[in-house]
BATOR-21811 format. One line per field, with one value per residue (C-alpha): residue in three letters; residue number from 0; y, x, z. Coordinates in steps of 0.05 Angstrom, whole numbers, plus 5000, padded with zeros to 4 digits. Layout:
resn: (ALA / ...)
resi: (NUM / ...)
yy: (Y / ...)
xx: (X / ...)
zz: (Z / ...)
REM end
This chain:
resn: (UNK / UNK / UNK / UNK / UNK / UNK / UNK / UNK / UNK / UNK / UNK / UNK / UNK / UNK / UNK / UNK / UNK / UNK / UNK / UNK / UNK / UNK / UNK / UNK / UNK / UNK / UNK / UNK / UNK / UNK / UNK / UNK / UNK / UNK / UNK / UNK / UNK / UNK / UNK / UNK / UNK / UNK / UNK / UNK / UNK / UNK / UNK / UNK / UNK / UNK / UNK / UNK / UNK / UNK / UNK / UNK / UNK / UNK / UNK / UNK / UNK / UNK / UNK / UNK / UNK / UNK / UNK / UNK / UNK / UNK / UNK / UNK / UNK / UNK / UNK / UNK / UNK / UNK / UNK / UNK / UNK / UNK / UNK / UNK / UNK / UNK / UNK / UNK / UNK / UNK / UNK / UNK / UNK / UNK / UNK / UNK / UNK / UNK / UNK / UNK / UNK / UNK / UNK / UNK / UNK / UNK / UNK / UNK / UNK / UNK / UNK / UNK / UNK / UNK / UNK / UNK / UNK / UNK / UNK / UNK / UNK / UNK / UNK / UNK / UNK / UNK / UNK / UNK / UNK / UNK / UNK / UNK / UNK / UNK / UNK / UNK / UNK / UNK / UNK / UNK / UNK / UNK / UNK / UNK / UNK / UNK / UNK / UNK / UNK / UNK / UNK / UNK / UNK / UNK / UNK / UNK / UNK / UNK / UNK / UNK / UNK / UNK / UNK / UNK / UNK / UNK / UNK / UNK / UNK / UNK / UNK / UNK / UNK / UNK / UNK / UNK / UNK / UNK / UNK / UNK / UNK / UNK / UNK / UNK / UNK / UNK / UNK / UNK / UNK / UNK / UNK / UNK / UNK / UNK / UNK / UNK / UNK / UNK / UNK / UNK / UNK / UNK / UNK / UNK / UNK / UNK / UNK / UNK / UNK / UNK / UNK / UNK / UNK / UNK / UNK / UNK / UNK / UNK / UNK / UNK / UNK / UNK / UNK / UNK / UNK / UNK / UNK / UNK / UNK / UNK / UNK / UNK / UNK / UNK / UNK / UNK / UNK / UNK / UNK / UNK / UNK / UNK / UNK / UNK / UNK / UNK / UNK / UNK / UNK / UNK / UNK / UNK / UNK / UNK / UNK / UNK / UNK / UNK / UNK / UNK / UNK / UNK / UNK / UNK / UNK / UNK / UNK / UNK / UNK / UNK / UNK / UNK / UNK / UNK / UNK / UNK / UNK / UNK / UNK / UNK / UNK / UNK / UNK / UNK / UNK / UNK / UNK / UNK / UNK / UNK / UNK / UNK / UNK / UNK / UNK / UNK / UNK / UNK / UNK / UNK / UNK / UNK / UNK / UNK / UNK / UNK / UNK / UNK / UNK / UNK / UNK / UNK / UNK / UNK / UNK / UNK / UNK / UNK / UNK / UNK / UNK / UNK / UNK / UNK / UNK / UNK / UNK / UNK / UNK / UNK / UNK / UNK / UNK / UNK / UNK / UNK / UNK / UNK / UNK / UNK / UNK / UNK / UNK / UNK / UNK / UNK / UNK / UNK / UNK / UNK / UNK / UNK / UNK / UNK / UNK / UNK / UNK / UNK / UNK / UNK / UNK / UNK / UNK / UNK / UNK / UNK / UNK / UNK / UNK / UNK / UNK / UNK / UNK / UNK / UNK / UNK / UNK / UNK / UNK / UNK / UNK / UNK / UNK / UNK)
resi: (0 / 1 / 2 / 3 / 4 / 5 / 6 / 7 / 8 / 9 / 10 / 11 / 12 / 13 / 14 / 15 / 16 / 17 / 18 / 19 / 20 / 21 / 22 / 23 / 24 / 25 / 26 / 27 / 28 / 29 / 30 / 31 / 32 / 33 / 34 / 35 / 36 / 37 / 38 / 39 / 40 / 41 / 42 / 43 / 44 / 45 / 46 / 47 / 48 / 49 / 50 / 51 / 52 / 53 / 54 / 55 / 56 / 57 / 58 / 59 / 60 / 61 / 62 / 63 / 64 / 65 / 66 / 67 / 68 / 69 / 70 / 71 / 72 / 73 / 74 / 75 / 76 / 77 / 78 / 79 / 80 / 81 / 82 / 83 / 84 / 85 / 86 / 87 / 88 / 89 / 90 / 91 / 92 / 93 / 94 / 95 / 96 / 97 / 98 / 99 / 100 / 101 / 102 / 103 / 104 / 105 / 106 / 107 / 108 / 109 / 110 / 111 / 112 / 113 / 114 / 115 / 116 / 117 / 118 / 119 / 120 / 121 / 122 / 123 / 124 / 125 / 126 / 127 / 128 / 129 / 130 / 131 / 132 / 133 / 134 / 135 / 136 / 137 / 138 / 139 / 140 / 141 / 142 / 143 / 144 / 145 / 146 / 147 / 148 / 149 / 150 / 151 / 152 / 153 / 154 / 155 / 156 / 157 / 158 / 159 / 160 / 161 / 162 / 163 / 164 / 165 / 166 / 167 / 168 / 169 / 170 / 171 / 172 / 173 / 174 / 175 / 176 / 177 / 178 / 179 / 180 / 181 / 182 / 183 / 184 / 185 / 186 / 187 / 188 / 189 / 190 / 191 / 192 / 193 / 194 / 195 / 196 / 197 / 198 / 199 / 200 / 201 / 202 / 203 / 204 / 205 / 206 / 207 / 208 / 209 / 210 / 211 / 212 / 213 / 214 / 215 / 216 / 217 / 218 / 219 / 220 / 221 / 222 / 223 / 224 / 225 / 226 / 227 / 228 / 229 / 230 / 231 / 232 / 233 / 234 / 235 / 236 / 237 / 238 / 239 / 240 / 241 / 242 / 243 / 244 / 245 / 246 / 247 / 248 / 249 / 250 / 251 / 252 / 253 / 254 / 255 / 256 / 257 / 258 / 259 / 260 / 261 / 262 / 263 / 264 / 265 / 266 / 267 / 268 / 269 / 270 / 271 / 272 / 273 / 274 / 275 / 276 / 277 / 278 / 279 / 280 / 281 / 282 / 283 / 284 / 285 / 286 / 287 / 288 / 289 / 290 / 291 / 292 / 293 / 294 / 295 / 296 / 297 / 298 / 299 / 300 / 301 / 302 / 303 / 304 / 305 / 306 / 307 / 308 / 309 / 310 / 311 / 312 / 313 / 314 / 315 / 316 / 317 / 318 / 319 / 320 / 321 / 322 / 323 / 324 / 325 / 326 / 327 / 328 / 329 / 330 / 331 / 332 / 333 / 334 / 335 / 336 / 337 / 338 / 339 / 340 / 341 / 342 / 343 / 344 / 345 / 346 / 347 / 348 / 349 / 350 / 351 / 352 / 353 / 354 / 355 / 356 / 357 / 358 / 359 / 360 / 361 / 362 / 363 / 364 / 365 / 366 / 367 / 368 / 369 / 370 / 371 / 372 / 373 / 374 / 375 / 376 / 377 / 378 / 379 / 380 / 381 / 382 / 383)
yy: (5000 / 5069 / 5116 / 5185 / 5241 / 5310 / 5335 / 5304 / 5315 / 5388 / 5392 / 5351 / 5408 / 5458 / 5426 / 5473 / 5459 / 5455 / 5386 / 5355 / 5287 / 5253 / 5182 / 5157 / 5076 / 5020 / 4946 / 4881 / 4843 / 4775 / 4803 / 4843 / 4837 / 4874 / 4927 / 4933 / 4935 / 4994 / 5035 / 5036 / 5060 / 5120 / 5130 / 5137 / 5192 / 5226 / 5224 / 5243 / 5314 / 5321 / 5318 / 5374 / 5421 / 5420 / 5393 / 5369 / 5304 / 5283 / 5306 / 5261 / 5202 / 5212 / 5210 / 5143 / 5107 / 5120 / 5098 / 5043 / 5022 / 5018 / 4971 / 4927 / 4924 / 4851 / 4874 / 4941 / 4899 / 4858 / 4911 / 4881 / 4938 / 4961 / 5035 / 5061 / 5143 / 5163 / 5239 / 5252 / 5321 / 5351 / 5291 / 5245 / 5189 / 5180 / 5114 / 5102 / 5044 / 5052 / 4999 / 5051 / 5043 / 5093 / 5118 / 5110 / 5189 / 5228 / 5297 / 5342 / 5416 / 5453 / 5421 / 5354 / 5336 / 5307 / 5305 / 5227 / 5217 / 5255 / 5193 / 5157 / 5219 / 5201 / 5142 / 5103 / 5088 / 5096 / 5064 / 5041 / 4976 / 4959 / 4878 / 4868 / 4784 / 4736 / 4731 / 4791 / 4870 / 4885 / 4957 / 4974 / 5033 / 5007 / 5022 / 4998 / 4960 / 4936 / 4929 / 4959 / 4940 / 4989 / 4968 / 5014 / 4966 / 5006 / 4983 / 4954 / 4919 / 4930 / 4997 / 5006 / 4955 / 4982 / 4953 / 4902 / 4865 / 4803 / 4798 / 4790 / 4746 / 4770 / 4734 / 4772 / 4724 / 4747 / 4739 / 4707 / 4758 / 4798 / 4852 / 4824 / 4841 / 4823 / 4812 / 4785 / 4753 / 4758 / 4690 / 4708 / 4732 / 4800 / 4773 / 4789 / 4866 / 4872 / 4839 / 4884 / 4946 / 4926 / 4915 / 4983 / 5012 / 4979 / 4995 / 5064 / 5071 / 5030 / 5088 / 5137 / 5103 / 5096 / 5173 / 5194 / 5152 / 5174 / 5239 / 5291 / 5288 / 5234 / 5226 / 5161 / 5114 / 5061 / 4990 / 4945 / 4863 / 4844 / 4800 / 4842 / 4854 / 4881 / 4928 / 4953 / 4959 / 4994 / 5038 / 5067 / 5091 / 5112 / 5189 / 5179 / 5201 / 5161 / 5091 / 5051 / 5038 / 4968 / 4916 / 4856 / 4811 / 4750 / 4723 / 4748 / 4729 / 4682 / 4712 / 4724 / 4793 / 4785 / 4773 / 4822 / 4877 / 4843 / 4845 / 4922 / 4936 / 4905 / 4934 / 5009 / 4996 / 4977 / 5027 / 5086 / 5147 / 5193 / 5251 / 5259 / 5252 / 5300 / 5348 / 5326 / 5352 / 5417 / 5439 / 5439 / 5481 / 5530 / 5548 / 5599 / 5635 / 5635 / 5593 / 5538 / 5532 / 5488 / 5554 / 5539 / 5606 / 5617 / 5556 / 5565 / 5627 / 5616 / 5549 / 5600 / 5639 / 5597 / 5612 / 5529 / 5484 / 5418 / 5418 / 5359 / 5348 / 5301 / 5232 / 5231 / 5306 / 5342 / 5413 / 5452 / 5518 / 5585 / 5622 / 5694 / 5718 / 5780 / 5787 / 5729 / 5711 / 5634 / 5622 / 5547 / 5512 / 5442 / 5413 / 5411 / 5450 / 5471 / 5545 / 5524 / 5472 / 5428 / 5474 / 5405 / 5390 / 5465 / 5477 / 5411 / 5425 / 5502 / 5466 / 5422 / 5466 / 5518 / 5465 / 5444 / 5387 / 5343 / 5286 / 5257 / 5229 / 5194 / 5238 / 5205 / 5225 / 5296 / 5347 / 5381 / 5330 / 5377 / 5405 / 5382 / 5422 / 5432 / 5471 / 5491 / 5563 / 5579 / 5642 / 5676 / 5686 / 5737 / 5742 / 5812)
xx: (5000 / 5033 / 5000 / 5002 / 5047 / 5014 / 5062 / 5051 / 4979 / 5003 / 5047 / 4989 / 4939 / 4988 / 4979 / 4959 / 4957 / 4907 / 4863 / 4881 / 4855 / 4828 / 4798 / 4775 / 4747 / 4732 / 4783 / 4773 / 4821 / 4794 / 4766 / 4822 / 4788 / 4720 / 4773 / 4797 / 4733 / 4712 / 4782 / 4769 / 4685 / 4726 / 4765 / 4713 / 4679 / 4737 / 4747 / 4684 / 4698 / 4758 / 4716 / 4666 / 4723 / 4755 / 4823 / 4854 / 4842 / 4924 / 4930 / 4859 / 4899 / 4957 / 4912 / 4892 / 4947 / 4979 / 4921 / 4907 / 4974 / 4961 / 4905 / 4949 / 4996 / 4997 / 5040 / 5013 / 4944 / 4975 / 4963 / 4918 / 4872 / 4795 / 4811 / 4853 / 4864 / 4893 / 4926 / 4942 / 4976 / 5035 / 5029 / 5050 / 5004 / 5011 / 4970 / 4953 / 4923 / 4888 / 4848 / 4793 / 4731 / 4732 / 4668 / 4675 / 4684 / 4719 / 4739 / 4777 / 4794 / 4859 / 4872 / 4866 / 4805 / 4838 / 4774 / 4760 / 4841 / 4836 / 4807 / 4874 / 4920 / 4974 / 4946 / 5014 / 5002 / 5043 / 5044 / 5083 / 5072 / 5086 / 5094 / 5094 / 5101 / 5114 / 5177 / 5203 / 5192 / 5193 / 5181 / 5172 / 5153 / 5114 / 5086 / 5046 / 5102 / 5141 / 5161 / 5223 / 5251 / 5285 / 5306 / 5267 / 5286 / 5326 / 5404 / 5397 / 5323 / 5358 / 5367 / 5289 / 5270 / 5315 / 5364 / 5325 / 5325 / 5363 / 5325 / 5261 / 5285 / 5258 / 5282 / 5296 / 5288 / 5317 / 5278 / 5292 / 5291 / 5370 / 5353 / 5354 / 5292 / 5261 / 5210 / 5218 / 5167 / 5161 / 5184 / 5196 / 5151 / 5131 / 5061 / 5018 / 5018 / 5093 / 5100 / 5051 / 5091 / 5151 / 5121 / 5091 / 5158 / 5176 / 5129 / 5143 / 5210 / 5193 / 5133 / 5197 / 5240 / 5189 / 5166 / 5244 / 5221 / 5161 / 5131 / 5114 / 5047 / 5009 / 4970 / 5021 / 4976 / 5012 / 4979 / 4996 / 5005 / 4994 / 4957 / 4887 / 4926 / 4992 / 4949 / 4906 / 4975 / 5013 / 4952 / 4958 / 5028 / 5030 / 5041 / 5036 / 4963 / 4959 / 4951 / 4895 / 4838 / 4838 / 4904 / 4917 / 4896 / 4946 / 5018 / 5059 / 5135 / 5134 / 5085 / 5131 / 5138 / 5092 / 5030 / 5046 / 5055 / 4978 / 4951 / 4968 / 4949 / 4878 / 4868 / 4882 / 4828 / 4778 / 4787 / 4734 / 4756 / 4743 / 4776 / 4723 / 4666 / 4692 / 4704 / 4623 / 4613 / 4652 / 4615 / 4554 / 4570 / 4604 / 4549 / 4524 / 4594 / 4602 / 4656 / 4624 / 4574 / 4534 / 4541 / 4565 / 4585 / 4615 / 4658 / 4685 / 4706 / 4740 / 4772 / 4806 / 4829 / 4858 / 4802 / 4783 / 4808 / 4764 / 4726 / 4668 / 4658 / 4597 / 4621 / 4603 / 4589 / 4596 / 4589 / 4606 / 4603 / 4662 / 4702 / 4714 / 4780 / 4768 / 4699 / 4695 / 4629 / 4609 / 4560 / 4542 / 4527 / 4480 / 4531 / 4606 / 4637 / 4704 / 4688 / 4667 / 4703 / 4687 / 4675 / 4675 / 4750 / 4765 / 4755 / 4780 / 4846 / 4854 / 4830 / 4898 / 4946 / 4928 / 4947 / 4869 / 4840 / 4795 / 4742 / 4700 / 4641 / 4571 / 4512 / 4481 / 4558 / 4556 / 4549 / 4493 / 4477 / 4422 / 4494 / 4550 / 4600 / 4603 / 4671 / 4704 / 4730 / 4791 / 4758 / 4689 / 4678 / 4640 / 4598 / 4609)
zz: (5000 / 4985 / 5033 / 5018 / 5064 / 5085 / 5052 / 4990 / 4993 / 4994 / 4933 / 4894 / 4917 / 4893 / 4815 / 4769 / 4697 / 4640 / 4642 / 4700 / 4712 / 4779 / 4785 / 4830 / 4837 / 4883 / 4867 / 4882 / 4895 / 4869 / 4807 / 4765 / 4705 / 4736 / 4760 / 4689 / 4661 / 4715 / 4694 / 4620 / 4638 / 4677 / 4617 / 4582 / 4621 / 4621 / 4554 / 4538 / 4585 / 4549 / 4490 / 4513 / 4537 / 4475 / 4480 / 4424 / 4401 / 4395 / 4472 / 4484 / 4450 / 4497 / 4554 / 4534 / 4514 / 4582 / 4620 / 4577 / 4582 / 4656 / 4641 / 4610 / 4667 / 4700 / 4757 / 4776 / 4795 / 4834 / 4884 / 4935 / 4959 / 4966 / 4921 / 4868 / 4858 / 4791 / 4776 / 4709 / 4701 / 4656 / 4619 / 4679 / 4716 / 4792 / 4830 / 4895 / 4921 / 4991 / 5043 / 5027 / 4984 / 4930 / 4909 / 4823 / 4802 / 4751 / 4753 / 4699 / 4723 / 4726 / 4795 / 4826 / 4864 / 4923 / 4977 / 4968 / 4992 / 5053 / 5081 / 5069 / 5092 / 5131 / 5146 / 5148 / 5218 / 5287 / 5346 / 5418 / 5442 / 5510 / 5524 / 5594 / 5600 / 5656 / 5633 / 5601 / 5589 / 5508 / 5479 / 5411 / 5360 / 5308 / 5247 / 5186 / 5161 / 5217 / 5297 / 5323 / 5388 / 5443 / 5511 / 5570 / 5629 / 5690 / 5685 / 5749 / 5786 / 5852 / 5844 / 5834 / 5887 / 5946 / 5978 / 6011 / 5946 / 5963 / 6026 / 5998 / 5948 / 5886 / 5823 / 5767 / 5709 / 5641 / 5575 / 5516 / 5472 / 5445 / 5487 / 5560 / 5581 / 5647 / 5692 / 5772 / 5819 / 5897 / 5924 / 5998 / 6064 / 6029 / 6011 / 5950 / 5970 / 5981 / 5914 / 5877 / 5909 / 5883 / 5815 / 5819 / 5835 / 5763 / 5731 / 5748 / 5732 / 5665 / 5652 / 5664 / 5611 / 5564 / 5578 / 5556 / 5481 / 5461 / 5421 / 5464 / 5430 / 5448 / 5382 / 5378 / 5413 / 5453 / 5457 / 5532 / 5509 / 5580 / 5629 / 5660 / 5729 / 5702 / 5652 / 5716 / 5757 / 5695 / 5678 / 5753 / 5737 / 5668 / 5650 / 5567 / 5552 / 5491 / 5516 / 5501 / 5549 / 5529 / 5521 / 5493 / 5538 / 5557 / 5571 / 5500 / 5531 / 5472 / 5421 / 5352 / 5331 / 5264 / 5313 / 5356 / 5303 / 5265 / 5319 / 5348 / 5281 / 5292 / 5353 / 5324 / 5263 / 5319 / 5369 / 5359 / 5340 / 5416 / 5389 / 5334 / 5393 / 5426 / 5355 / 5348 / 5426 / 5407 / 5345 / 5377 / 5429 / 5391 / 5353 / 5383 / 5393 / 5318 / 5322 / 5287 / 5220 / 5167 / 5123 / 5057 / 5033 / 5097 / 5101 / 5038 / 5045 / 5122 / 5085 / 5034 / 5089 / 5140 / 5186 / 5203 / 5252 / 5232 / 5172 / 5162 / 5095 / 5078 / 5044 / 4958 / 4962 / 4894 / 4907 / 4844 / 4836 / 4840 / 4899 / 4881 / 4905 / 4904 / 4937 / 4966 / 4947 / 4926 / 4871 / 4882 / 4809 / 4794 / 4745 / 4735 / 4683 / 4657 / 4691 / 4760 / 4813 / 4865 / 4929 / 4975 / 4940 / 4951 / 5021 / 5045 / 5006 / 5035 / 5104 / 5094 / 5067 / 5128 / 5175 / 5189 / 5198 / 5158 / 5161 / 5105 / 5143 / 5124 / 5118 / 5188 / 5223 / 5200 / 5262 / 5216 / 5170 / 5124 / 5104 / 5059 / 5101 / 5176 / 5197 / 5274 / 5262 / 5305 / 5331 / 5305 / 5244 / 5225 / 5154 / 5122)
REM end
């Protein structure tokens, strides 16, 4: 899967030349040839716009030979994915295959029409995992493609334990893994609470190690592999405010890698997405500060101006119609045409370049859902 960077994103909403070329179309990966058959219907819409805005029919043929050449590519669908996104512009083709569902569309302009692979932006995914096993203490940053291990165990268990160590007769039991890792268990008079102390005291200076690692930000979720009682005991201690509510559950001392790294991968494409609740929670009460709106005109004007902090843009929407610069004022349009855009396209891209955020939602998820666009301002806006 080649997911797309912000800052690509950016430079391919920066394109502007005569007859770009956007499609957009769902794959399946059993069925190439209905995926081949789906392409060359696109190229024919396309074609056919092409057609109607008058470009010459030598630079038409061009147009098709490259994507039909595409077509005829055995390797390229070999790509096992749910969408495909095509840009053709300055007579070059880019392709990006994404685990999302493309809605079919076409779209010729002189820009890209980039709002359907938003959805997929930056969403090469990060993570921490924690593994805290009967045996052994593992760490890792992980992302879509792999696991990466670092050590976050105190140089010396005595050291956190006190000096009473030997006394209680704690065994410190190395793993198996290269990088040492450990994990001890109470075997003297100390009881179950003088053994769940200590453990807290490691646990502690573990959350400490791990705290010197990781992004300040704590958009980099970080995933516990642990038995229910060390989670509780770990959760208790733990400073990073991106760790999961939820671990997963059981002894993983010996669990390979490659199942640890599918499943932390499950677990992020299951958990719900709180920070766009509470987005939800925050339009509405904005509302009435101004600071929020369903206005069209409005939106698209605060997009152009750097003005939003979330935009909500309503999934399969095809607003066309044209942004004055000048004036600011939007004339919204019932069909597409060489002299108008898409104001959906347009106002998620300005969103993105001005450091906003974006979500494509269904109709039923919308904060306003009679409206194609919902948008957070970053202060009031005021209409002129």
């Amino acid at each position: 899967m080649n997911y797309i960077s912000k800052e690509r994103f950016k430079e391919l909403a920066n394109v502007r030349a005569p007859h770009c070329i956007s499609i957009y179309m769902p794959t399946e990966v059993e069925h190439i040839d209905a995926n081949k058959i789906m392409l060359k219907n696109c190229l024919k819409e396309v074609t056919s716009k092409l057609e109607t805005y008058e470009l010459k029919s030598r630079e038409i043929s061009k147009v098709n030979e490259t994507i039909e050449g595409l077509i005829n590519d055995v390797e390229f669908w070999r790509n096992r994915s749910n969408g495909l996104a095509l840009y053709y512009y300055d007579n070059k083709l880019e392709s990006y295959f994404s685990d999302e569902k493309f809605t079919q569309q076409t779209y010729v302009g002189d820009h890209l029409n980039l709002v359907q692979l938003v959805s997929d932006l930056d969403k090469k995914k990060e993570f921490y995992l924690l593994v805290l096993g009967e045996n052994n203490i593992r760490f890792f940053k992980g992302s879509n493609d792999q696991l990466n291990e670092h050590n976050i165990l105190p140089e010396s268990l005595e050291d956190v334990v006190g000096s009473d160590y030997e006394q209680k007769a704690l065994q410190y039991r190395s793993g198996q893994g290269e990088t040492g890792g450990g994990m001890y268990h109470g075997q003297g008079s100390g009881g179950d609470s003088e053994k769940k102390r200590e453990l807290k005291k490691l646990f502690e200076e573990i959350d400490e190690n791990l705290m010197a690692q990781v992004e300040t930000s704590s958009e980099i979720p970080l995933i516990i592999a642990s038995e229910e009682r060390s989670f509780h005991l770990y959760k208790s201690v733990n400073n990073y405010d991106g760790m999961l509510d939820k671990p997963i559950q059981g002894n993983h001392e010996e669990t390979k890698e490659s199942e640890l790294h599918e499943r932390s991968l499950k677990m992020l494409r299951e958990q719900p997405n709180n920070n766009l609740k509470n987005l939800m929670k925050s339009y509405n009460s904005l509302l009435n500060k101004g600071e929020s709106s369903s206005d069209i005109d409005k939106i698209v004007a605060a997009a152009y101006n750097g003005q939003i902090n979330t935009l909500f843009v309503k999934e399969n929407t095809n607003l066309y119609g044209h942004y004055n610069l000048k004036t600011g004022e939007v004339d919204t349009h019932k069909e597409e045409s060489i002299n108008n855009a898409d104001l959906a396209n347009f106002s998620a891209v300005h969103t993105i370049l001005k450091d906003g955020r974006v979500f494509v939602l269904e109709g039923e998820e919308m904060p306003d859902s009679t409206s194609p666009l919902n948008a957070i301002f970053r202060y009031e806006v005021v209409t002129p």
